[in-house]
C-alpha positions as semicolon CSV with decimal commas, in nm:
position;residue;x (nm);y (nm);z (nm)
1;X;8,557;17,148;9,401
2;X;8,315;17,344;9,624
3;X;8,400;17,689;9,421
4;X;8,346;17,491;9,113
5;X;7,974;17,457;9,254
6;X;7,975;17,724;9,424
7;X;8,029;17,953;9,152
8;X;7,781;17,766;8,920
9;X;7,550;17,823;9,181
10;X;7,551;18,201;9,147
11;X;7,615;18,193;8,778
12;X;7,256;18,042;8,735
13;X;7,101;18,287;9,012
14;X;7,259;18,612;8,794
15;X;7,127;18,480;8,442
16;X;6,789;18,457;8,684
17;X;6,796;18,790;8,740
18;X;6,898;18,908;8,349
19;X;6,653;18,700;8,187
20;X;6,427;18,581;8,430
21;X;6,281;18,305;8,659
22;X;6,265;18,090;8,378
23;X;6,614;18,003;8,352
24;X;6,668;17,881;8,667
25;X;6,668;17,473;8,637
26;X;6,478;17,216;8,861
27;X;6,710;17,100;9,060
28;X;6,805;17,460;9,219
29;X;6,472;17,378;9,397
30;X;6,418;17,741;9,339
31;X;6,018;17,837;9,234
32;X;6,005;17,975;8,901
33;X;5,811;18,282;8,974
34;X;5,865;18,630;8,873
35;X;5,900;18,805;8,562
36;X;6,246;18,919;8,396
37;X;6,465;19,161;8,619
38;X;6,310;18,987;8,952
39;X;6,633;18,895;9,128
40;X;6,528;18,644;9,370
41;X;6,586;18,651;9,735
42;X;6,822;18,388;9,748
43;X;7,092;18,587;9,578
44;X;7,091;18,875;9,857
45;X;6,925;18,637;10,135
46;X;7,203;18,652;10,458
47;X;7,146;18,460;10,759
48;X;7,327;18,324;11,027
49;X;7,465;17,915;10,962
50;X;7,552;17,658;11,225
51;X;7,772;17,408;11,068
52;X;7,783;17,105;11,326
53;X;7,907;16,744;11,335
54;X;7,697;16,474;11,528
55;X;7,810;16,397;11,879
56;X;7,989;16,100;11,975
57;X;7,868;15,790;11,865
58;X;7,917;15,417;11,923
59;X;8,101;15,128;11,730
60;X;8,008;14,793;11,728
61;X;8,078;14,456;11,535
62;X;7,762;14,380;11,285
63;X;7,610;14,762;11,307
64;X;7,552;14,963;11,008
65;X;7,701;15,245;11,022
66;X;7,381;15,429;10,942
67;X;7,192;15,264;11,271
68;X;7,494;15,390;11,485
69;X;7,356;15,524;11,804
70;X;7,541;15,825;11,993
71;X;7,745;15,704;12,339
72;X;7,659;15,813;12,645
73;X;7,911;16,102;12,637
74;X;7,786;16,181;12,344
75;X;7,433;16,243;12,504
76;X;7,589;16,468;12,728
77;X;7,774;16,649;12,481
78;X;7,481;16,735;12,299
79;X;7,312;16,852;12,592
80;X;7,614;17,111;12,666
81;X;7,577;17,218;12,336
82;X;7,219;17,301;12,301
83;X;7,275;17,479;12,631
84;X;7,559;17,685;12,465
85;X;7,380;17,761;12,157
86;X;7,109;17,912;12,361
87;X;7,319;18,086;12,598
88;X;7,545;18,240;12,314
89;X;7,234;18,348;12,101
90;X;7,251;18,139;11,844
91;X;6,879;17,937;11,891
92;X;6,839;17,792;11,525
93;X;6,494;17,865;11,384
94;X;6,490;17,571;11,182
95;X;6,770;17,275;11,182
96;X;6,842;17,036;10,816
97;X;6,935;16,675;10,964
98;X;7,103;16,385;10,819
99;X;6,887;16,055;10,872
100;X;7,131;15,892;11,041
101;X;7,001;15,765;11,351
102;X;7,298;15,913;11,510
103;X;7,228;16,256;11,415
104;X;6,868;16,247;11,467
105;X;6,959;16,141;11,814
106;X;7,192;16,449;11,892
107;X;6,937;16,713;11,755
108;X;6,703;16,545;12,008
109;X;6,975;16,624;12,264
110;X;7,006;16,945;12,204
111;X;6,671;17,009;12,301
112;X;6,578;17,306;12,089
113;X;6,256;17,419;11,973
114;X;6,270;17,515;11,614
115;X;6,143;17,295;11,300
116;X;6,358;17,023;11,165
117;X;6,359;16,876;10,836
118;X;6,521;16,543;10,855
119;X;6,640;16,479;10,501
120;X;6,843;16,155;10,356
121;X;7,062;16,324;10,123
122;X;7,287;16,477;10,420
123;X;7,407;16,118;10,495
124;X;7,758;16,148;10,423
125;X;7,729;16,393;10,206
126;X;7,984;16,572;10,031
127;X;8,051;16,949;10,103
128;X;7,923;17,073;9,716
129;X;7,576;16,871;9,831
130;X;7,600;17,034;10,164
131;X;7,593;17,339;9,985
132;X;7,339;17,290;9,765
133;X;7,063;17,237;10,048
134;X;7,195;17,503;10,220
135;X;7,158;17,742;9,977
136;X;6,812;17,631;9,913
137;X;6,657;17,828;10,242
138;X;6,541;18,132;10,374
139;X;6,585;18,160;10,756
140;X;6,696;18,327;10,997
141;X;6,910;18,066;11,199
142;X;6,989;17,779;11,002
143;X;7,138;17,461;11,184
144;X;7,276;17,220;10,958
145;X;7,352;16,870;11,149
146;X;7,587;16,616;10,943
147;X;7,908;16,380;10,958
148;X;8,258;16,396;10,858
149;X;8,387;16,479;10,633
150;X;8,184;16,657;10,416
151;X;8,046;16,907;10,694
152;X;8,437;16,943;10,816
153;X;8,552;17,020;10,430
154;X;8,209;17,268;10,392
155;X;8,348;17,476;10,739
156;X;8,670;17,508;10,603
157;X;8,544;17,633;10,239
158;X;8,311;17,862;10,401
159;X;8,469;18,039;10,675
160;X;8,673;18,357;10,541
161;X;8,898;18,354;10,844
162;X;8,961;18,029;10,974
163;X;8,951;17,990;11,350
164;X;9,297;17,948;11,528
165;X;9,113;17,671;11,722
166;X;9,382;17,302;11,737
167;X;9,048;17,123;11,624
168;X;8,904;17,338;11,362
169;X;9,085;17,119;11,081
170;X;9,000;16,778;11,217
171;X;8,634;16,840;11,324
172;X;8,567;16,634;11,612
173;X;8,219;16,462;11,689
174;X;8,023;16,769;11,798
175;X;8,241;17,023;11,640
176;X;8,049;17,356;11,562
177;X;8,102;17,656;11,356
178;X;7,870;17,963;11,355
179;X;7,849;18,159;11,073
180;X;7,721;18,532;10,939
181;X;7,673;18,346;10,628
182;X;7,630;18,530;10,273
183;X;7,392;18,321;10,029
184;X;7,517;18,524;9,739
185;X;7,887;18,464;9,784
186;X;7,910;18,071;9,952
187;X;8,115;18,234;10,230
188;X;8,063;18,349;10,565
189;X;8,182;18,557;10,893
190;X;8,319;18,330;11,174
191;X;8,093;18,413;11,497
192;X;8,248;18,121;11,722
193;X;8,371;17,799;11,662
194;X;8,334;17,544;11,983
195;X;8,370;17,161;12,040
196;X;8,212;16,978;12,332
197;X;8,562;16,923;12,544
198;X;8,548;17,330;12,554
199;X;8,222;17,317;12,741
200;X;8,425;17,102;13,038
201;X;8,565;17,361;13,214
């Protein structure tokens, strides 16, 4: 299903480029500028693409699941991470965050210091819709912060060589994948792939 949109995706940014701006629709979120022959940057636009599931978070009888709050551990386990991401070279220079207050809450963990955009449609969002926001921006270090199992089925799409890692499959809270990511393909380079437990030791 993600190829499906995936390859939709770059049908409409090629028939861009052949017959210009005007073709691309709306909902690309693309701006119609340009004249014909302008390929836009999108279609050669590479960056690097952190793909990472929420931290733990807390059940409880009579909570939306959309109020869930992340556990203690998974305060911590956000903290680790940011450290790691910073460490490793991999500071995000802007982050995409599901509304969730449980995501919201482990991006504030992570305590890193490029924009956000906190944006309802990542709630539980499929990997093709996933895809579709990514693929709308230009950065250089894109963090994109979402649940299971949409961002789990998006890693698995994406990545050309999939990590050996036992928990790449499954996704744990926390899970992260970085990518060299390729706009104009949907697929990307595995850099690392890391889940909190491997910060323990």
């Amino acid at each position: 299903m993600l190829e499906f949109y995936a390859r939709r995706l770059r049908a409409t940014l090629f028939d861009s480029w052949m017959f210009g701006a005007a073709c691309l629709p709306c909902e690309c979120g693309i701006p119609k500028t340009g004249g014909a022959f302008s390929l836009p940057h999108a279609a050669v636009f590479k960056m690097k693409l952190i793909l990472m599931r929420h931290t733990q978070a807390e059940w409880g009888f009579g909570i939306e699941d959309h109020e869930r709050a992340i556990s203690a551990k998974g305060l911590a386990e956000a903290g680790r991470l940011g450290l790691w991401l910073t460490k490793n070279y991999h500071p995000p220079s802007h982050a995409l965050i599901s509304n969730a207050n449980r995501t919201q809450q482990t991006f504030a963990a992570l305590d890193l210091t490029c924009t956000a955009a906190v944006l309802p449609e990542l709630y539980l969002a499929p990997p093709e819709g996933l895809l579709l926001v990514v693929q709308n921006r230009e950065t250089d270090c894109l963090l994109v912060l979402a649940h299971n199992p949409g961002i789990a089925e998006l890693a698995v799409e994406m990545a050309t060589q999939k990590p050996t890692h036992p928990r790449f499959y499954d996704y744990p809270p926390g899970a992260t994948l970085v990518l060299d990511y390729d706009v104009k393909t949907t697929a990307g380079r595995v850099i690392n792939f890391i889940t909190p437990d491997d910060l323990l030791t």
